[in-house]
C-alpha positions as a LaTeX table, in Angstrom:
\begin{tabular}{lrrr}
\hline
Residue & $x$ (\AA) & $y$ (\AA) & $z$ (\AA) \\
\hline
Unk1 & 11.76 & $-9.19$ & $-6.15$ \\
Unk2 & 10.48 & $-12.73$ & $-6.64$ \\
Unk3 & 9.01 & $-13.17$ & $-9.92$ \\
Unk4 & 5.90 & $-16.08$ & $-9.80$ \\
Unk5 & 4.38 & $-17.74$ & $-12.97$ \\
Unk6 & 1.50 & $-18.25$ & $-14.09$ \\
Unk7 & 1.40 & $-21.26$ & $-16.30$ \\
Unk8 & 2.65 & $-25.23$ & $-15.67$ \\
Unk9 & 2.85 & $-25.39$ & $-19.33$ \\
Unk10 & 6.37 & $-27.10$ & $-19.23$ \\
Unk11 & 7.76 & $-24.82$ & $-22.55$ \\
Unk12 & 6.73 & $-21.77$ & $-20.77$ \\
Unk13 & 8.63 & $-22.72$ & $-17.46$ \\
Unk14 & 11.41 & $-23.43$ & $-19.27$ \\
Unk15 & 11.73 & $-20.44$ & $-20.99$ \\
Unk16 & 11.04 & $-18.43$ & $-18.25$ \\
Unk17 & 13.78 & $-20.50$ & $-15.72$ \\
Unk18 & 16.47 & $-20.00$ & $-18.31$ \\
Unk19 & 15.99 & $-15.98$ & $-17.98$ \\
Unk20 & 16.68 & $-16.72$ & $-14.44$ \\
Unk21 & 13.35 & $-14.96$ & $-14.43$ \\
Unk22 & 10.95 & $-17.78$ & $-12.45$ \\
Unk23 & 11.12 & $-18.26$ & $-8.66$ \\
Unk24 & 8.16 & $-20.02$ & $-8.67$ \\
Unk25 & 4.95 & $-21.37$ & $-10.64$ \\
Unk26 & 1.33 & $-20.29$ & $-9.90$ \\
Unk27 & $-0.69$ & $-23.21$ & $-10.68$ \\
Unk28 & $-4.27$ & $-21.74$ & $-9.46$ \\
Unk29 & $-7.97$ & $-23.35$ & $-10.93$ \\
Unk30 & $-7.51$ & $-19.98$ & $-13.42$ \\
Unk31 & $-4.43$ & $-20.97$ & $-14.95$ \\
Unk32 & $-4.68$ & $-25.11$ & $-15.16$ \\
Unk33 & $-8.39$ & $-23.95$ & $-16.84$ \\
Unk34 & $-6.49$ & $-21.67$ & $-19.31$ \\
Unk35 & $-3.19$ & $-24.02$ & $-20.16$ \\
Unk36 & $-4.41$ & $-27.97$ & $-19.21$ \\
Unk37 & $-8.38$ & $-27.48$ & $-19.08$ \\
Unk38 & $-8.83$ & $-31.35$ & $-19.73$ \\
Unk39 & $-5.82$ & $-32.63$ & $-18.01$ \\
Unk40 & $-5.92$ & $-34.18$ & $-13.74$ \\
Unk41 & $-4.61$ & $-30.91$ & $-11.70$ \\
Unk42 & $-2.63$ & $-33.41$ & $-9.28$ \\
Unk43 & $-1.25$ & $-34.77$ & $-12.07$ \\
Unk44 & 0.07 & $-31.85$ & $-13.48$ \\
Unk45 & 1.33 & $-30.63$ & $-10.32$ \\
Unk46 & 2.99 & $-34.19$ & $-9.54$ \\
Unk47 & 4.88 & $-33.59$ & $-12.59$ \\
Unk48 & 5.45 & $-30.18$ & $-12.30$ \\
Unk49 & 7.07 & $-30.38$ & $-8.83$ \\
Unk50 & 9.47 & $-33.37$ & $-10.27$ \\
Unk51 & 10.71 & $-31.69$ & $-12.61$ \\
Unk52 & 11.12 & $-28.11$ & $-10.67$ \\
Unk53 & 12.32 & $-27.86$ & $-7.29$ \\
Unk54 & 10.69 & $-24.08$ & $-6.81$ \\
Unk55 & 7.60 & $-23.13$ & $-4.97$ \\
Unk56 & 4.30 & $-24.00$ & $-6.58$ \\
Unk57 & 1.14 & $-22.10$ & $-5.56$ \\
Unk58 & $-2.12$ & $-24.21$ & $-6.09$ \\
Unk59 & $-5.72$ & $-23.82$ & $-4.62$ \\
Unk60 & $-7.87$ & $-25.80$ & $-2.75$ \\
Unk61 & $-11.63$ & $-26.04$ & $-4.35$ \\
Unk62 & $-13.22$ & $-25.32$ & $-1.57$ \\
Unk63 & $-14.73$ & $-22.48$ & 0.99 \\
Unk64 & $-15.04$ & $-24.47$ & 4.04 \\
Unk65 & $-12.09$ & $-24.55$ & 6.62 \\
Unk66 & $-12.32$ & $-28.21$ & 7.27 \\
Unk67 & $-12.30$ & $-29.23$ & 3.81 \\
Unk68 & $-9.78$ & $-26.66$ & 3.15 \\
Unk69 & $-7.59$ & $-28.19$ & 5.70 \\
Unk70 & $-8.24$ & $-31.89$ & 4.09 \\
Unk71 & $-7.44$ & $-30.62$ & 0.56 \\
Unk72 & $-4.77$ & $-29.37$ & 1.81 \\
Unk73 & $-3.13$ & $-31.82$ & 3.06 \\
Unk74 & $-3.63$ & $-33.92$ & 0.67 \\
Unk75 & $-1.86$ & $-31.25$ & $-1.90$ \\
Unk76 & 1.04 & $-30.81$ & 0.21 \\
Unk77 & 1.45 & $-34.44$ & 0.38 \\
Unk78 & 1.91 & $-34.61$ & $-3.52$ \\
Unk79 & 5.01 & $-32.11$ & $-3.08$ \\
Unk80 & 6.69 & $-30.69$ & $-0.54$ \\
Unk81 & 7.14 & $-27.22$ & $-2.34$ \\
Unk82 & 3.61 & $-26.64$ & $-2.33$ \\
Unk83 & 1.71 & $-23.62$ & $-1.16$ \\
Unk84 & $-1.85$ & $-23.76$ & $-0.38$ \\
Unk85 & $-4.01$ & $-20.94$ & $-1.56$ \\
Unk86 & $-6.45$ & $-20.10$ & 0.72 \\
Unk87 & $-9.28$ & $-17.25$ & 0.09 \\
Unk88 & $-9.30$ & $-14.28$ & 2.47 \\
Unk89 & $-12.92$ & $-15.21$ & 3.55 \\
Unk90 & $-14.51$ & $-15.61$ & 6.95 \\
Unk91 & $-15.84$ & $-19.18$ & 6.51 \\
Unk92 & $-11.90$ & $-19.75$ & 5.11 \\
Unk93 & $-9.65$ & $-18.45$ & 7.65 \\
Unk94 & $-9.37$ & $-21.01$ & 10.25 \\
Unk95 & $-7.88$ & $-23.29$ & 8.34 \\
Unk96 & $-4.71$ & $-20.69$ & 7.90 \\
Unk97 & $-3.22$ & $-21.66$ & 11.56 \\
Unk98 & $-4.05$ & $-25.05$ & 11.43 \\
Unk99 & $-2.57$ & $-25.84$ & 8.13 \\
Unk100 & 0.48 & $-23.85$ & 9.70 \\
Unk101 & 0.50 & $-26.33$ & 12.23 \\
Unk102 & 0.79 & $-29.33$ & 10.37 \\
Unk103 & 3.63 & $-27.00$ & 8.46 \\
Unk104 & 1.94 & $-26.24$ & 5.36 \\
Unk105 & 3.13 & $-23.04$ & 4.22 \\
Unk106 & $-0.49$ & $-21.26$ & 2.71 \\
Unk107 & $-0.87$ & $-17.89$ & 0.72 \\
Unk108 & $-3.83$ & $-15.82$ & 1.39 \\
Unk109 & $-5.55$ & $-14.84$ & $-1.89$ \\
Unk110 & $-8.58$ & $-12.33$ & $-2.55$ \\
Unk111 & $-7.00$ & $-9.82$ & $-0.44$ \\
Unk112 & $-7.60$ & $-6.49$ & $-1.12$ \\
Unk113 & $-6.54$ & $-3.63$ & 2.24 \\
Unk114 & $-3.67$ & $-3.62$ & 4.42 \\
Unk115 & $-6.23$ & $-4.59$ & 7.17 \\
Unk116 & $-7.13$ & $-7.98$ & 5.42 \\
Unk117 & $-2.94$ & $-8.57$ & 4.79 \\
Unk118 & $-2.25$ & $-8.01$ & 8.60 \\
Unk119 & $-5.21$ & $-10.41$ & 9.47 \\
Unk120 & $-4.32$ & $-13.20$ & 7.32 \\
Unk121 & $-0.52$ & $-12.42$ & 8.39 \\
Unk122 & $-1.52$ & $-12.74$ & 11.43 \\
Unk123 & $-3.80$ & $-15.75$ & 11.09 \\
Unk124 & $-0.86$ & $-18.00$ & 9.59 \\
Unk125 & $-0.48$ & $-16.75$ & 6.04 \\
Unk126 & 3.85 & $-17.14$ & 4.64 \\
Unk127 & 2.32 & $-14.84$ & 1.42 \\
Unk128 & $-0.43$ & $-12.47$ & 0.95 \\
Unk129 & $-1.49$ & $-11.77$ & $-2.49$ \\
Unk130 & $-3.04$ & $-8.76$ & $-3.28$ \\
Unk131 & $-5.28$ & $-8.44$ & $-6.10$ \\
Unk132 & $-3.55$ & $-5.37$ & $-8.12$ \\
Unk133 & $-5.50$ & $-5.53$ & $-11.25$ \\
Unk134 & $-8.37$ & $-6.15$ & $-9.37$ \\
Unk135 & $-8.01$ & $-2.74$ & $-7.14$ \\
Unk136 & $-6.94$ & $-0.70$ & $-10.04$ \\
Unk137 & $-9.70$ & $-2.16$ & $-11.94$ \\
Unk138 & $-11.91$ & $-0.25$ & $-9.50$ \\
Unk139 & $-9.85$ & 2.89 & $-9.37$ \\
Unk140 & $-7.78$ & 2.35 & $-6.25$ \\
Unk141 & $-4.23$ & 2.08 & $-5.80$ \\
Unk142 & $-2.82$ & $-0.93$ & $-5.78$ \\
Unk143 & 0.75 & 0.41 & $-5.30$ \\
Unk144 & $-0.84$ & 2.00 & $-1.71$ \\
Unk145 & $-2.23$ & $-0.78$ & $-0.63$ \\
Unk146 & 1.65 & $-2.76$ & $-1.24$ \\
Unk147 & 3.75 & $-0.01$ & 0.16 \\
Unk148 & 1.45 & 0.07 & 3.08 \\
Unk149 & 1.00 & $-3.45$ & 4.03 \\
Unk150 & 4.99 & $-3.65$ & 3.52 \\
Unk151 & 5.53 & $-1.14$ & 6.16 \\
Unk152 & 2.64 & $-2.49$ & 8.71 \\
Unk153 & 3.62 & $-5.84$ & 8.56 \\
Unk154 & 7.43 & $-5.04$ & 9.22 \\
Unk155 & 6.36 & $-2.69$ & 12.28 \\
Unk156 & 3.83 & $-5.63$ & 13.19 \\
Unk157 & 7.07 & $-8.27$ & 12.94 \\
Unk158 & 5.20 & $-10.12$ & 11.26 \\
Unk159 & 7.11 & $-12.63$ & 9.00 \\
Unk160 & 5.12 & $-12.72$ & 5.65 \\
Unk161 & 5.62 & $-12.04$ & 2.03 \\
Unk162 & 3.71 & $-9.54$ & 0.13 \\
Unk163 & 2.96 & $-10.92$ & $-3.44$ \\
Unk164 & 1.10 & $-8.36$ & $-5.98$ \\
Unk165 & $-1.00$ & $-10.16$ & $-8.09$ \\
Unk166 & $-1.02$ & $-9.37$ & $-11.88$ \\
Unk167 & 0.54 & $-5.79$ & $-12.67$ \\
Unk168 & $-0.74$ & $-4.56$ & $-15.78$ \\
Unk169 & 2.77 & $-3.03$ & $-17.55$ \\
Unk170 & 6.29 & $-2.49$ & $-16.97$ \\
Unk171 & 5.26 & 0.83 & $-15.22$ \\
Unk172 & 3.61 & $-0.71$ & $-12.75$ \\
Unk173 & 5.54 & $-3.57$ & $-12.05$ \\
Unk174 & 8.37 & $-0.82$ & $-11.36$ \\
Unk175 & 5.67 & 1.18 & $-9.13$ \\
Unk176 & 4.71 & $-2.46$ & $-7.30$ \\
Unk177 & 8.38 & $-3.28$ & $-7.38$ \\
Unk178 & 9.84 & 0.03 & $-5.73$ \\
Unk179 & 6.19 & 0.15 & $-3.02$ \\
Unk180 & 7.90 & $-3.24$ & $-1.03$ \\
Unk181 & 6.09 & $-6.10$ & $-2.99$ \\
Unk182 & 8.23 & $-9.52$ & $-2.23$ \\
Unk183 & 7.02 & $-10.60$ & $-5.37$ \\
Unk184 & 4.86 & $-10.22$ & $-8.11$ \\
Unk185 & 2.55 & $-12.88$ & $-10.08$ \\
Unk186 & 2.53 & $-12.59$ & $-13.87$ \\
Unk187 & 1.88 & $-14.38$ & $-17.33$ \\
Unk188 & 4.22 & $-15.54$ & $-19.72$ \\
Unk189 & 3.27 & $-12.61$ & $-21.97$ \\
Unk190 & 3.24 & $-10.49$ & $-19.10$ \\
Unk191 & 6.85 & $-11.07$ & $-18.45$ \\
Unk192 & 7.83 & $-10.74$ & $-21.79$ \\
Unk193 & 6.37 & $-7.57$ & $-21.78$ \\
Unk194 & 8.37 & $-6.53$ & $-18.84$ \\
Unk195 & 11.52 & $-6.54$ & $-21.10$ \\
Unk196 & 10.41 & $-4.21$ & $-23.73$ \\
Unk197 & 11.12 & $-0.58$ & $-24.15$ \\
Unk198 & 10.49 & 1.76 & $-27.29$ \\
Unk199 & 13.79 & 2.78 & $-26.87$ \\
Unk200 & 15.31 & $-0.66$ & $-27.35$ \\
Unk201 & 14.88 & $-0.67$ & $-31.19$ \\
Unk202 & 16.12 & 2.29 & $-31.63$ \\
Unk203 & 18.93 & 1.34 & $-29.45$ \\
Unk204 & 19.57 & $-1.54$ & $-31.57$ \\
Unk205 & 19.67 & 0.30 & $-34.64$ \\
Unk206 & 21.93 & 2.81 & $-33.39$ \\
Unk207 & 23.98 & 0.23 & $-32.27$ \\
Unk208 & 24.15 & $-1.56$ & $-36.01$ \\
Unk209 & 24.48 & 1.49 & $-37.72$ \\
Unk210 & 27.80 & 2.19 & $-35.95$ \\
Unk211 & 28.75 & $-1.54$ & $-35.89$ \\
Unk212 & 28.76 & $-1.12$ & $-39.60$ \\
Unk213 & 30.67 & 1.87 & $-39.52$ \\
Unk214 & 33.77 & 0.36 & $-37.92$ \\
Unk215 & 36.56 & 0.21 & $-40.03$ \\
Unk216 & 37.34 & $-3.50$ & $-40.92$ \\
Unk217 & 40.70 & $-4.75$ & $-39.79$ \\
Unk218 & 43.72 & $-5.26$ & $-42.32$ \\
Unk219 & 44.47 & $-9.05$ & $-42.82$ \\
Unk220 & 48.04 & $-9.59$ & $-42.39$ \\
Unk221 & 49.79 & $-10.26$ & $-45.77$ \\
\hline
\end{tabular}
């Protein structure tokens, strides 16, 4: 499973790339807002993709197809490991196969059924990201919807990665994880959260207590 982050703050990617724990950056208008709200978004990407040859997801700032398709082009011309998010909307969707056309690899965001994955599969979309929090938020499954769309889009052969946006814990992560998802979008604290268990302390004291314990070897006279 592909872990994606959410941050181009260049600490964060760091730390997160020497876990081995960051197969790619999300880089959305949410996240530049939250880490670089003053700072050029092209610029930060520009520097983000020469420094880190792994797949960046950014968004276009628009609704329209054609000026969907314009922006992005012009994003995928700043880097060729960009992704192009494109909303799951009506007005949206055409620009899916044409950006495919030119080769632009696009993820479809706001998706929320297995019907709107297959669609924007089938449309032209390399990832679909479904909005976990936002379904659970609401009191549907989120883990249904990724197990599901998993299985239809592998009957469909239809070549196209399932991404679960924003897990809320470890548990579900594990749910999302063991449901199909390709990959799964998360925060810096979000990750580190992932690695924390309430056994682990106790582990670690256990583990002291008999370190201690161990009788010392004798130093040769």
């Amino acid at each position: 499973m592909r872990l994606y982050l959410a941050s181009v703050l260049p600490d964060e990617i760091e730390w997160a790339h020497t876990m081995g724990w960051c197969d790619g950056i999300v880089a959305t208008p949410g996240v530049l807002a939250a880490t670089v709200p003053h700072a050029d978004p092209r610029e930060i990407l520009t520097e983000v993709a020469a420094v880190w040859s792994l797949p960046i997801f950014t968004s276009v700032g628009s609704l329209q197809a054609d000026q969907i398709v314009r922006e992005g082009k012009a994003l995928a011309r700043l880097a060729e490991q960009v992704i192009v998010a494109v909303p799951f909307i009506e007005d949206a969707i055409p620009a899916l196969p044409r950006l495919r056309a030119d080769g632009i690899r696009c993820a479809a965001t706001f998706v929320h059924s297995v019907a709107q994955g297959v669609l924007a599969a089938k449309a032209g979309a390399a990832h679909v990201v479904v909005s976990v929090d936002a379904l659970e938020a609401v009191g549907q499954s989120g883990e249904a919807v990724i197990r599901d769309l998993r299985q239809a889009l592998d009957r469909s052969l239809l070549e196209c990665d399932v991404v679960a946006g924003a897990p809320a814990n470890a548990t579900r992560f594990g749910d999302l994880a063991a449901a199909g998802a390709d990959a799964a979008v998360l925060s810096p604290d979000g990750l580190r959260a992932l690695q924390q268990h309430p056994l682990t302390d106790r582990g670690i004291d256990r583990f002291l207590v008999d370190v201690s314990r161990r009788a010392k070897p004798r130093r040769a006279r």
